[in-house]
Structure formats: structure tokens, C-alpha cells
PDB file as gemmi writes it, atoms N, CA and C in Angstrom:
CRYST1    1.000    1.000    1.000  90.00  90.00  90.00 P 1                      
ATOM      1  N   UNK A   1      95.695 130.416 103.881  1.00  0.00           N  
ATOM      2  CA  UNK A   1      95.590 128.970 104.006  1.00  0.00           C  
ATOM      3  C   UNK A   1      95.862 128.551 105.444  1.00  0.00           C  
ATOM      4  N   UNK A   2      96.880 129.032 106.081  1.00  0.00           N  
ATOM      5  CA  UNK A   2      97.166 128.721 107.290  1.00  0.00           C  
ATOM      6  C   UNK A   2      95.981 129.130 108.184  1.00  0.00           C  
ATOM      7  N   UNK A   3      95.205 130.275 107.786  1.00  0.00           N  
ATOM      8  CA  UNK A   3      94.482 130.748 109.274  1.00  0.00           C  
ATOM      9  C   UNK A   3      93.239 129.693 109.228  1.00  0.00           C  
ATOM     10  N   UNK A   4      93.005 128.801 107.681  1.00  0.00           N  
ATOM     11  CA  UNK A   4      92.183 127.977 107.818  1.00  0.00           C  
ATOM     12  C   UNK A   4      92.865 126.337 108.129  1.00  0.00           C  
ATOM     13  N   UNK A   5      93.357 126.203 108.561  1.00  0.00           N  
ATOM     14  CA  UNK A   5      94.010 124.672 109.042  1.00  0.00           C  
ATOM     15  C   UNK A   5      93.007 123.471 109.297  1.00  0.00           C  
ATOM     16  N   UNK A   6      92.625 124.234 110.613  1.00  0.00           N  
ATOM     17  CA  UNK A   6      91.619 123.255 111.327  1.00  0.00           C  
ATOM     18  C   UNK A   6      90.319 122.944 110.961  1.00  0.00           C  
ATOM     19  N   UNK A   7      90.093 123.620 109.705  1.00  0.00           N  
ATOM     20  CA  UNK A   7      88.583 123.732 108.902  1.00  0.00           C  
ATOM     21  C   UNK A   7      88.676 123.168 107.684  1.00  0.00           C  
ATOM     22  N   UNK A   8      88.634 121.886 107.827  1.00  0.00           N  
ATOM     23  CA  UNK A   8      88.984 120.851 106.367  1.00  0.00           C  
ATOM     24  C   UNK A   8      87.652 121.334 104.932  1.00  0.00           C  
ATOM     25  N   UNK A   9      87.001 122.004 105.716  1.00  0.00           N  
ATOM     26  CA  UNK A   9      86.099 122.099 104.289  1.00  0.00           C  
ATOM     27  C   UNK A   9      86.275 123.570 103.590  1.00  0.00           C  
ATOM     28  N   UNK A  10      86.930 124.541 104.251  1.00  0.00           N  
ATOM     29  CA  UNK A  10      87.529 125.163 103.688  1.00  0.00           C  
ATOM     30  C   UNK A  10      88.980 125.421 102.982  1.00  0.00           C  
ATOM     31  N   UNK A  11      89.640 124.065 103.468  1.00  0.00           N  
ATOM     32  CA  UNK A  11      90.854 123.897 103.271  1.00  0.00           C  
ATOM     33  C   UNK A  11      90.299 123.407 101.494  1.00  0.00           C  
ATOM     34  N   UNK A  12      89.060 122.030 101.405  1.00  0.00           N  
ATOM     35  CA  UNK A  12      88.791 121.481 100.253  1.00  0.00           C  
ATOM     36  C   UNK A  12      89.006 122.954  99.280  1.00  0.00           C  
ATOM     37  N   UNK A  13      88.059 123.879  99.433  1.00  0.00           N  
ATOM     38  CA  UNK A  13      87.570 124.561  98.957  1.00  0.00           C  
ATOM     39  C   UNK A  13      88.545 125.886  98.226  1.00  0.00           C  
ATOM     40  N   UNK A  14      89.530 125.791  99.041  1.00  0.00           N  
ATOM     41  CA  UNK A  14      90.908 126.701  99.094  1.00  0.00           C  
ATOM     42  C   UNK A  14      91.607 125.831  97.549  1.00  0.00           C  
ATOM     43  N   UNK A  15      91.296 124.595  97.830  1.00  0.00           N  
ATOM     44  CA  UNK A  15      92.447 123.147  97.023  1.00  0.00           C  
ATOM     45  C   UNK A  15      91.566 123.558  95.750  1.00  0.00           C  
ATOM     46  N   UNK A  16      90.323 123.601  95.566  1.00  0.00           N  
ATOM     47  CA  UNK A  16      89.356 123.804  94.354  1.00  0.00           C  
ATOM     48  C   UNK A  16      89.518 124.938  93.730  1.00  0.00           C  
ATOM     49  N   UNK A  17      89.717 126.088  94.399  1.00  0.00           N  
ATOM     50  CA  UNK A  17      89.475 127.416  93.352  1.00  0.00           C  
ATOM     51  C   UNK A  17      90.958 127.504  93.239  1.00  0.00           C  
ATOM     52  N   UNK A  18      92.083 127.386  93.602  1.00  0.00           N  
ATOM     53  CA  UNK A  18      93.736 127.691  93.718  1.00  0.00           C  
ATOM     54  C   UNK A  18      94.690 126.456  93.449  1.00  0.00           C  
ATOM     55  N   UNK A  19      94.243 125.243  93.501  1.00  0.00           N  
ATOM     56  CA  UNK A  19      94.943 124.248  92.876  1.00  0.00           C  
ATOM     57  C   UNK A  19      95.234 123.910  91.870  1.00  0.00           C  
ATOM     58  N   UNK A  20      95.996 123.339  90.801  1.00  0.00           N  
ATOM     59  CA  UNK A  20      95.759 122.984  89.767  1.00  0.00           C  
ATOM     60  C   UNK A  20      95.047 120.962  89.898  1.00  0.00           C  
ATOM     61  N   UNK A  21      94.555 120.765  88.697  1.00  0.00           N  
ATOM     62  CA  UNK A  21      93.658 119.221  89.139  1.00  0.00           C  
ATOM     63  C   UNK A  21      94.851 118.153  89.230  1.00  0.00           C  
ATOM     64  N   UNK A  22      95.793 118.191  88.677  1.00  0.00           N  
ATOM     65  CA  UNK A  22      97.197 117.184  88.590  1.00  0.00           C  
ATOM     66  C   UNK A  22      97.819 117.558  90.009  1.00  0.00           C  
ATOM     67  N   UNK A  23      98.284 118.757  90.612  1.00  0.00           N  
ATOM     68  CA  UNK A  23      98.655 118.801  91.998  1.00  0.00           C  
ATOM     69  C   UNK A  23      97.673 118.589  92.631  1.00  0.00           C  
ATOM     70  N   UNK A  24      96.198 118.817  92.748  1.00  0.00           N  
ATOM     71  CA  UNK A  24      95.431 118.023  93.939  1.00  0.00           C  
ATOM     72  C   UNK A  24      95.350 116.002  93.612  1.00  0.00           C  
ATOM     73  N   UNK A  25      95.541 116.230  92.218  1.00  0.00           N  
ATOM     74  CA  UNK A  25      95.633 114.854  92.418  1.00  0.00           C  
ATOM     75  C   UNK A  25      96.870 113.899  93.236  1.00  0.00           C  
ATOM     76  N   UNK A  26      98.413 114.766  93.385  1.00  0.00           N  
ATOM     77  CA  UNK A  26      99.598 114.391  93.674  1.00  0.00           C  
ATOM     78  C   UNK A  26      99.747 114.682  95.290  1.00  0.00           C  
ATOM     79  N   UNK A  27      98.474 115.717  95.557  1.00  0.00           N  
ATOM     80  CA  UNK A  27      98.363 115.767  96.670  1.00  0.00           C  
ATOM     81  C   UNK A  27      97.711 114.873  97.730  1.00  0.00           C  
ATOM     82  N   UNK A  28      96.598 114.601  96.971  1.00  0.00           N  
ATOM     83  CA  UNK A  28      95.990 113.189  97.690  1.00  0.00           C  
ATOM     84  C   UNK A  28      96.651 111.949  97.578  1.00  0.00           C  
ATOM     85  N   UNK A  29      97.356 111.684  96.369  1.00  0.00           N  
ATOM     86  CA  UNK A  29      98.643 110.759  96.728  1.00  0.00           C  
ATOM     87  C   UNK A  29      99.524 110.630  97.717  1.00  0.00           C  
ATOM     88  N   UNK A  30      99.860 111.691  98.161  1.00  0.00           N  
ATOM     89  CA  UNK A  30     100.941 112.125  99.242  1.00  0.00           C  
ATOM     90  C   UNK A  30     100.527 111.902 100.399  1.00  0.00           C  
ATOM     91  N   UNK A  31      99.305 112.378 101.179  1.00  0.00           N  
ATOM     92  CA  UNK A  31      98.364 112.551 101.914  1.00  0.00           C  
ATOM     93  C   UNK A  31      98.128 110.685 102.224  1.00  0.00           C  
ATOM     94  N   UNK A  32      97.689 109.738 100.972  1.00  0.00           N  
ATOM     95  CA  UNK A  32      97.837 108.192 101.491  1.00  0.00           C  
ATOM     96  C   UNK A  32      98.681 107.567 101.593  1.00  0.00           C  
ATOM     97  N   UNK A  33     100.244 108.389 101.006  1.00  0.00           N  
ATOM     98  CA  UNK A  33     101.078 107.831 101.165  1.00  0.00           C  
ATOM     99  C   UNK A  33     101.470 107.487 102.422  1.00  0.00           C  
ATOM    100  N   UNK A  34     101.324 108.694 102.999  1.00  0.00           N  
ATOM    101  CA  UNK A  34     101.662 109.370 104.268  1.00  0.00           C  
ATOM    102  C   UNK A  34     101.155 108.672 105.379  1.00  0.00           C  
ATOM    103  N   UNK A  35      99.436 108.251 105.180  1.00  0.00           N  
ATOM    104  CA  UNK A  35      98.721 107.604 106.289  1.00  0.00           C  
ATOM    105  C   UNK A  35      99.571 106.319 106.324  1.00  0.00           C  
ATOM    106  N   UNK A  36      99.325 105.724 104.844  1.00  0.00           N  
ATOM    107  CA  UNK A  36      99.897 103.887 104.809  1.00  0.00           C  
ATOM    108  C   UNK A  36     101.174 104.290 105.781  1.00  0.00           C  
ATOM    109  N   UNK A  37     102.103 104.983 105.819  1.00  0.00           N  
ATOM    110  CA  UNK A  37     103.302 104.672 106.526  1.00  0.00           C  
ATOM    111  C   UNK A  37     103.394 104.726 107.866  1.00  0.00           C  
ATOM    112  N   UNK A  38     102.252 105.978 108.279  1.00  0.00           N  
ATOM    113  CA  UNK A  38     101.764 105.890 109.660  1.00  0.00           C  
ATOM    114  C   UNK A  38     101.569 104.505 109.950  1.00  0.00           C  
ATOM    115  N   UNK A  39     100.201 104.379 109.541  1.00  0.00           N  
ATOM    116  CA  UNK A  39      99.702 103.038 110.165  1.00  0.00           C  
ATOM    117  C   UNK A  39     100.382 101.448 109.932  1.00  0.00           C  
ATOM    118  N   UNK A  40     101.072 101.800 108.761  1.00  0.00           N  
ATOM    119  CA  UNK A  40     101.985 100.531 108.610  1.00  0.00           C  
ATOM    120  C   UNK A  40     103.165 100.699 110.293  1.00  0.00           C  
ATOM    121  N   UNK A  41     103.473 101.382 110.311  1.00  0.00           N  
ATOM    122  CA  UNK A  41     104.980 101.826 111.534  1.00  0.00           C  
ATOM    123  C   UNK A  41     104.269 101.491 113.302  1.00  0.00           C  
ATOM    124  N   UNK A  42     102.633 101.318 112.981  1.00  0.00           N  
ATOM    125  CA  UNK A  42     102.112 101.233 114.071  1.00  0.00           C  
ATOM    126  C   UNK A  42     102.430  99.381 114.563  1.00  0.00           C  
ATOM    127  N   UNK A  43     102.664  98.527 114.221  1.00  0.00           N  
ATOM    128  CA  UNK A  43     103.083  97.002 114.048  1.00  0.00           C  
ATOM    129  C   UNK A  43     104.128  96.973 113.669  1.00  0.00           C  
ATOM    130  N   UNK A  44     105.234  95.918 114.351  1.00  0.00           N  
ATOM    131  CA  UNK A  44     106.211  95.916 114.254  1.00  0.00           C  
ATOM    132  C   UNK A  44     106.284  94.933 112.400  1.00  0.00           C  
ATOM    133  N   UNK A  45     105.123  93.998 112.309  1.00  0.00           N  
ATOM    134  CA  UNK A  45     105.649  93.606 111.164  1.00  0.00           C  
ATOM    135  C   UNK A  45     105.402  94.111 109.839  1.00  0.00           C  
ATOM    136  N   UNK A  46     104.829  95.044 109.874  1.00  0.00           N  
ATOM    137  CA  UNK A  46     104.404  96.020 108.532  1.00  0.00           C  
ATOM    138  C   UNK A  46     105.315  97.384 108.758  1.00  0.00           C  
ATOM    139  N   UNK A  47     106.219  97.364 109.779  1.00  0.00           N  
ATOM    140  CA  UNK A  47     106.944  98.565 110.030  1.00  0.00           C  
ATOM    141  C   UNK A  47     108.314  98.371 109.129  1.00  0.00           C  
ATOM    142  N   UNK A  48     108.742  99.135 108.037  1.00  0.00           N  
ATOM    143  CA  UNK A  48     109.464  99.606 106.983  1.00  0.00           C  
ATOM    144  C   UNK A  48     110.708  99.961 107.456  1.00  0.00           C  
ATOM    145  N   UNK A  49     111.948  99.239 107.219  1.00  0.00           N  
ATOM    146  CA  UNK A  49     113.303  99.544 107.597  1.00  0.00           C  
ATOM    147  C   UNK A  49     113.979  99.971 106.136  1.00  0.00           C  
ATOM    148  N   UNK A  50     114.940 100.823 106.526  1.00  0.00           N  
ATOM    149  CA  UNK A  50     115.730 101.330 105.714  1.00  0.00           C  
ATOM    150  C   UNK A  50     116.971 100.596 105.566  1.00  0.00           C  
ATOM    151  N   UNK A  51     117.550 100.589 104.619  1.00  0.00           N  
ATOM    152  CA  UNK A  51     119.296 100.371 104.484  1.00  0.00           C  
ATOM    153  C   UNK A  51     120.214 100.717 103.576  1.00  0.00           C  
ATOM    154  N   UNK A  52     121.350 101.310 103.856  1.00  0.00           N  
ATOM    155  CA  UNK A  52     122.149 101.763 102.319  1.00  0.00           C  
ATOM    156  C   UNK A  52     123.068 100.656 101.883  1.00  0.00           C  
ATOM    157  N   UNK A  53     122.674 101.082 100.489  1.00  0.00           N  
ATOM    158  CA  UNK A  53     123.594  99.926  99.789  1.00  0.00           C  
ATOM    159  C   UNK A  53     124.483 100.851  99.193  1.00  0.00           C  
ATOM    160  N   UNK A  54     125.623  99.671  98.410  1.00  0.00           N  
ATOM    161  CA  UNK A  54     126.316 100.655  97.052  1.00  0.00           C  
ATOM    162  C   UNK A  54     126.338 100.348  95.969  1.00  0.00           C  
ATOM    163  N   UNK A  55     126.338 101.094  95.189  1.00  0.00           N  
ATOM    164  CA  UNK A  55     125.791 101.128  93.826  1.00  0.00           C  
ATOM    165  C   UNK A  55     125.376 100.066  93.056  1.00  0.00           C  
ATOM    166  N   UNK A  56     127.013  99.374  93.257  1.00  0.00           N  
ATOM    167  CA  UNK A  56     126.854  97.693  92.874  1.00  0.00           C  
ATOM    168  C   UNK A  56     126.255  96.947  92.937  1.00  0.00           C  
ATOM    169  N   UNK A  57     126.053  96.770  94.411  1.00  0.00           N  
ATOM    170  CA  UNK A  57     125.147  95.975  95.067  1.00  0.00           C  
ATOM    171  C   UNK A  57     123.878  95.997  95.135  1.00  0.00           C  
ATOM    172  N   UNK A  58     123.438  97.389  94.492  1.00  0.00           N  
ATOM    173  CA  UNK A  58     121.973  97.714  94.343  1.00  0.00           C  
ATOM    174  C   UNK A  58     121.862  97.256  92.955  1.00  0.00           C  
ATOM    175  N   UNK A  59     122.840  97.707  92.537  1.00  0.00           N  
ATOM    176  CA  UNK A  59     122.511  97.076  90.955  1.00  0.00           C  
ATOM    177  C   UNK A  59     122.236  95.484  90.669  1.00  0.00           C  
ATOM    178  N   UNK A  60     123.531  94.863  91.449  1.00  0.00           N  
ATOM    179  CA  UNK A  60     123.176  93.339  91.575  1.00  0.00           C  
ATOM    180  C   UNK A  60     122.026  92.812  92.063  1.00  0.00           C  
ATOM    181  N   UNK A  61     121.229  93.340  92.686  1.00  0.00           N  
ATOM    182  CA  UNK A  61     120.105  92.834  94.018  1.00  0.00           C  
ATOM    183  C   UNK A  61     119.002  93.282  92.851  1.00  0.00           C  
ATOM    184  N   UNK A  62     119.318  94.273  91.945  1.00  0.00           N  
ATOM    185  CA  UNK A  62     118.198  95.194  91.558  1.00  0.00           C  
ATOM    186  C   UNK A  62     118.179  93.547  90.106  1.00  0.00           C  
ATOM    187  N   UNK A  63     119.058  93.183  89.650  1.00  0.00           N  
ATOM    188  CA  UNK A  63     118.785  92.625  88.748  1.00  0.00           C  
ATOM    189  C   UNK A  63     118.338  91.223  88.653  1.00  0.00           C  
ATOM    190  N   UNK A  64     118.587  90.766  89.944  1.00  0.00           N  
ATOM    191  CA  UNK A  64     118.567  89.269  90.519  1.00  0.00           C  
ATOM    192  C   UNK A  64     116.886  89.494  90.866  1.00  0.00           C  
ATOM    193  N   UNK A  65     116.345  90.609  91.072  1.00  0.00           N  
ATOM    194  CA  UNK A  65     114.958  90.998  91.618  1.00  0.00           C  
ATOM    195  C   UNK A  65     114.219  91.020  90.594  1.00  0.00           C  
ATOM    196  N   UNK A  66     114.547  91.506  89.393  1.00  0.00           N  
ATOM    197  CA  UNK A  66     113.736  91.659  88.200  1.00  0.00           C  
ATOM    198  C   UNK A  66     113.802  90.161  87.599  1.00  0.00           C  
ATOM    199  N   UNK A  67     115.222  89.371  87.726  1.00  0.00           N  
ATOM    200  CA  UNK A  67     114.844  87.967  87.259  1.00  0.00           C  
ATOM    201  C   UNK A  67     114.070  87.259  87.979  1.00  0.00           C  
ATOM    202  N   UNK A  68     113.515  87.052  89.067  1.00  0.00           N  
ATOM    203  CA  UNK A  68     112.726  86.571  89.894  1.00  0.00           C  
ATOM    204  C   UNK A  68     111.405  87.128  89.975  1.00  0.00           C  
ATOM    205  N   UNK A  69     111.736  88.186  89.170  1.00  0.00           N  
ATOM    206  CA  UNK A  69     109.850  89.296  88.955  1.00  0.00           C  
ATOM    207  C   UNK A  69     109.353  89.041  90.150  1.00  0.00           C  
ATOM    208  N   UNK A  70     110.254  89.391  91.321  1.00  0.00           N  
ATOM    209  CA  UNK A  70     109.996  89.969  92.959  1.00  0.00           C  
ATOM    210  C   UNK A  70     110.509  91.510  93.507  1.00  0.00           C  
ATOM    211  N   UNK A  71     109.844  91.564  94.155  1.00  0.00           N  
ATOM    212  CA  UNK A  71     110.757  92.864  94.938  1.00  0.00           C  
ATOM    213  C   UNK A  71     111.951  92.344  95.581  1.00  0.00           C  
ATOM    214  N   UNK A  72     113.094  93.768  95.744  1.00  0.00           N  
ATOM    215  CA  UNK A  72     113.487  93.570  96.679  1.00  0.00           C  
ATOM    216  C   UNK A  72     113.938  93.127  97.577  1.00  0.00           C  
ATOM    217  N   UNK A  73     112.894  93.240  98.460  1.00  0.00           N  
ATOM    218  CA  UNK A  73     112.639  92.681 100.188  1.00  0.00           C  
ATOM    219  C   UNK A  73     112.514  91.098  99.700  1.00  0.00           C  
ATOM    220  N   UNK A  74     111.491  90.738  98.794  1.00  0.00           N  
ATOM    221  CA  UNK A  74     111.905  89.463  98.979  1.00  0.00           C  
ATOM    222  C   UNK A  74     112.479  88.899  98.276  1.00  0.00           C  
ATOM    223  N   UNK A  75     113.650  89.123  97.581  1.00  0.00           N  
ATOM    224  CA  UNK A  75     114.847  88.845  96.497  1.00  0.00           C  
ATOM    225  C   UNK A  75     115.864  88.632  97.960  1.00  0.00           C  
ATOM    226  N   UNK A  76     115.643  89.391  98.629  1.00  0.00           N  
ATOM    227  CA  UNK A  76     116.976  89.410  99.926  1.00  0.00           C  
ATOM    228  C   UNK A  76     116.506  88.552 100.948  1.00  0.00           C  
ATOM    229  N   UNK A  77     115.616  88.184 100.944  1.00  0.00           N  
ATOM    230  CA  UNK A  77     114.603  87.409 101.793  1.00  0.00           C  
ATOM    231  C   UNK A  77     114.975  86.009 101.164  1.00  0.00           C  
ATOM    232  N   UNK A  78     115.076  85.486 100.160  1.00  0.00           N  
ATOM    233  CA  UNK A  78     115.240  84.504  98.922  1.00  0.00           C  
ATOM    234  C   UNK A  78     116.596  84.385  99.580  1.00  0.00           C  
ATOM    235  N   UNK A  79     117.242  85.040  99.271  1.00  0.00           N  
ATOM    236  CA  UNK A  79     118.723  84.977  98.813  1.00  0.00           C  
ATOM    237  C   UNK A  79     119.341  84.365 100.182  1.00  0.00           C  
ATOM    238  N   UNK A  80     118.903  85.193 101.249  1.00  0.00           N  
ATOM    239  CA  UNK A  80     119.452  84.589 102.485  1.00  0.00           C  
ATOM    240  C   UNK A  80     118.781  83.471 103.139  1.00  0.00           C  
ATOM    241  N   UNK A  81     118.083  83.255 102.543  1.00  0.00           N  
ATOM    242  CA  UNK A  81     117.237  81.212 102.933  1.00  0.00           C  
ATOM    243  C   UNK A  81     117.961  80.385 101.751  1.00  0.00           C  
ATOM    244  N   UNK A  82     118.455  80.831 100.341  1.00  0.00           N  
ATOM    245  CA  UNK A  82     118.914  79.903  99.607  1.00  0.00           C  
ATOM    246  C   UNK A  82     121.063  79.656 100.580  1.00  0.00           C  
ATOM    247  N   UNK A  83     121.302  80.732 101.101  1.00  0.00           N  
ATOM    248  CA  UNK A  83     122.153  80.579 101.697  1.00  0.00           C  
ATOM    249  C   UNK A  83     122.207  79.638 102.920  1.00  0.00           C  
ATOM    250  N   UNK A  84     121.372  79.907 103.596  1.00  0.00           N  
ATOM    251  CA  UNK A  84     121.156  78.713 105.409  1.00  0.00           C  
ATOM    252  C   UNK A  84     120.919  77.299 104.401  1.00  0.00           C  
ATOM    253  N   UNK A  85     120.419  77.245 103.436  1.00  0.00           N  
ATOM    254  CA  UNK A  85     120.090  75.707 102.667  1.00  0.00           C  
ATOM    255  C   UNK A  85     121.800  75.160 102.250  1.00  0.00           C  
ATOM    256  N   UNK A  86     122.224  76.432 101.412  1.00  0.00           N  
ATOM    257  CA  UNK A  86     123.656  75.930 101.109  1.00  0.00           C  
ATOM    258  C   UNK A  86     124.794  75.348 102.512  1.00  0.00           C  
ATOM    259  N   UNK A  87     124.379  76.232 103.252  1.00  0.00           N  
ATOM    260  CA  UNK A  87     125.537  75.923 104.541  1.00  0.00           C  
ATOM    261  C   UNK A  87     125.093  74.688 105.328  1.00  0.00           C  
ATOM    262  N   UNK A  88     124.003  74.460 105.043  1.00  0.00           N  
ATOM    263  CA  UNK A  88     123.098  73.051 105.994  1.00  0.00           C  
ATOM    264  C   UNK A  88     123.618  71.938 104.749  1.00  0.00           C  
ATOM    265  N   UNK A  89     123.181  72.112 103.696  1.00  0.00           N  
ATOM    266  CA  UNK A  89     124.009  70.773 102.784  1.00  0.00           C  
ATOM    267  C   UNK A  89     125.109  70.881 102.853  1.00  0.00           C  
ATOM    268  N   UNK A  90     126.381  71.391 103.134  1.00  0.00           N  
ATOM    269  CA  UNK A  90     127.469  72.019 103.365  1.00  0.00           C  
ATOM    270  C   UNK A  90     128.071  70.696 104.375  1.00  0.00           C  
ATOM    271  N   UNK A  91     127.199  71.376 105.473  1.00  0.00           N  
ATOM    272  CA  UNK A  91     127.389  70.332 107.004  1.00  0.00           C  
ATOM    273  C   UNK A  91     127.187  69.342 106.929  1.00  0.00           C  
ATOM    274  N   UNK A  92     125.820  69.217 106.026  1.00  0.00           N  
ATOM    275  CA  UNK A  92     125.597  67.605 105.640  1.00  0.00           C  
ATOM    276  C   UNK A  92     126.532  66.648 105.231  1.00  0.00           C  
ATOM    277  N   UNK A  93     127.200  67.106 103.960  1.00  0.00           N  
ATOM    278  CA  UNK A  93     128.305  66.521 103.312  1.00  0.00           C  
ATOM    279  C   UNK A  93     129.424  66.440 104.060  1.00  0.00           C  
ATOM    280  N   UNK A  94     130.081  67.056 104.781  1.00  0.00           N  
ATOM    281  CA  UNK A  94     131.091  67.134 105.743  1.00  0.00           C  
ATOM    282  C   UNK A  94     130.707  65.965 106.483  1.00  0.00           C  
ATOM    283  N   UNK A  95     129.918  66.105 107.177  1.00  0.00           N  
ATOM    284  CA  UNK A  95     129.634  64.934 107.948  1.00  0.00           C  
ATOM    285  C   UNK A  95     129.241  63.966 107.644  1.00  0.00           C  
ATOM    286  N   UNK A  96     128.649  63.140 106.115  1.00  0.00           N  
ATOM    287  CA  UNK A  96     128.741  62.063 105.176  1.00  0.00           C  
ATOM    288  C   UNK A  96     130.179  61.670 104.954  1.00  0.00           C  
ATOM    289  N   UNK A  97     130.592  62.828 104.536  1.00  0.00           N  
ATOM    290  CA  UNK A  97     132.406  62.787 104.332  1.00  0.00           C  
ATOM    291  C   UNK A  97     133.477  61.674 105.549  1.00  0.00           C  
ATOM    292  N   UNK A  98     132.884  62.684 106.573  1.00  0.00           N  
ATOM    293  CA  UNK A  98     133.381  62.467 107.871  1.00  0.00           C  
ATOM    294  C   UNK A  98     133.395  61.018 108.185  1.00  0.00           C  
ATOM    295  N   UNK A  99     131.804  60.681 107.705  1.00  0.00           N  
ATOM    296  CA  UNK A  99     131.382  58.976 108.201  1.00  0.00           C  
ATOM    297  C   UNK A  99     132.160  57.994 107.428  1.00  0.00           C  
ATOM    298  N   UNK A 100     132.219  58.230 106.387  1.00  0.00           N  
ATOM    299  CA  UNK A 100     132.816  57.420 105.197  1.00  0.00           C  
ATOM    300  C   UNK A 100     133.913  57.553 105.448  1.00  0.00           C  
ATOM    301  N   UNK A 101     134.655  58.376 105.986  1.00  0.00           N  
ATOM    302  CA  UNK A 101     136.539  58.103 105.837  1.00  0.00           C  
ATOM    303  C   UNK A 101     136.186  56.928 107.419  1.00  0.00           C  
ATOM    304  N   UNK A 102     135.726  57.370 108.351  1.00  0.00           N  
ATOM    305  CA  UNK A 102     135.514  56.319 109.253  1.00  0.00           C  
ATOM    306  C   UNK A 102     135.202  55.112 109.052  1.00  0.00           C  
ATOM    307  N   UNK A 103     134.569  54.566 108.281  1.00  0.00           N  
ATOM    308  CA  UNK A 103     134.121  53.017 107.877  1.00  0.00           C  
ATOM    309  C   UNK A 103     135.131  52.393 106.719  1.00  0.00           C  
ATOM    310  N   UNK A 104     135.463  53.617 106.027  1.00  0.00           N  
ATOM    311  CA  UNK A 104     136.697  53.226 105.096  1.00  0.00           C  
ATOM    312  C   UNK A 104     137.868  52.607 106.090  1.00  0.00           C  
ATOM    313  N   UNK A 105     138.320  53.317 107.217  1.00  0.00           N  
ATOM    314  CA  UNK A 105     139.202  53.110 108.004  1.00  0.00           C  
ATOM    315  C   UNK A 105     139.024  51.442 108.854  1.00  0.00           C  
ATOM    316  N   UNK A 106     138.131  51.029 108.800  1.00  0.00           N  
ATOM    317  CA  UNK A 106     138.272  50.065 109.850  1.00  0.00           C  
ATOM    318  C   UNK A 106     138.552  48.788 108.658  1.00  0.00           C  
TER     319      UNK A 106                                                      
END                                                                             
């Protein structure tokens, strides 16, 4: 197999008589998996970051994701815009607060 590398039609041909049809099928899976990640990694905004979680927290994220019948990425994407909304009404009220003890005062 190796001395044929560079000769894709004997490589096919190698995959046909010595493969089984479920591993060439898992193989051509692999093979687009492989490109999509290339060419996704080529742009910064289709480029795929990693992160570890723990257990918990995957579990929590994992279940908050399935109630939202979203992925993921955008369950955490969600989650941290429903947060900047909470801390902006937050400020809001503080500073309604703020006005009103002032007009109360005079």
C-alpha cells in the first residue's frame, strides 16, 4: 500500500479488492471529515476552538442545549448575551433607583 501512495487509482483499487464496504464507507467519512476541518481552519470565522469543561458543567450546558434544541456553541452564545442584557437592566435600575431617591430628596 505504501509503495502505491502517490497513485490514487491504485490506491482505489487496493480499497476495492482488500477493504471491507462499511470501512471504505468510514473511510470516506474520515477523509471529509478531515478536508471540512482543513478548510474550515483556513478563516478565522469557521475556524473551530476547543475548551475543557467539567463534568457538571457539560452536563448543565448539555441540558440547557437540548432544551433550546440548539447546539452547544450557540446555547453558550445565548447564555452569554442573555447575561450582558441582565447586567444592562441591572444598571438601568440602579440608575432609575439612583434618580428617584434624588427627586424624593428635594
Amino acid at each position: 500500500m505504501l509503495s502505491f501512495k502517490h497513485e490514487p487509482t491504485k490506491v482505489v483499487e487496493w480499497i476495492s479488492e482488500y477493504m471491507a464496504p462499511k470501512l471504505d464507507k468510514k473511510l470516506k467519512q474520515a477523509i471529509r471529515a478531515k478536508r471540512k476541518r482543513y478548510f474550515n481552519a483556513e478563516q478565522e470565522h469557521t475556524r473551530k476552538k476547543s475548551i475543557d469543561l467539567d463534568f457538571k458543567v457539560w452536563e448543565k450546558l448539555s441540558t440547557k442545549a437540548h432544551n433550546l434544541d440548539a447546539t452547544l456553541s450557540y446555547t453558550i452564545e445565548y447564555l452569554l448575551g442573555e447575561v450582558d442584557r441582565s447586567q444592562n437592566t441591572h444598571k438601568k435600575l440602579a440608575s432609575l433607583k439612583k434618580d428617584l431617591s434624588r427627586l424624593l430628596a428635594m
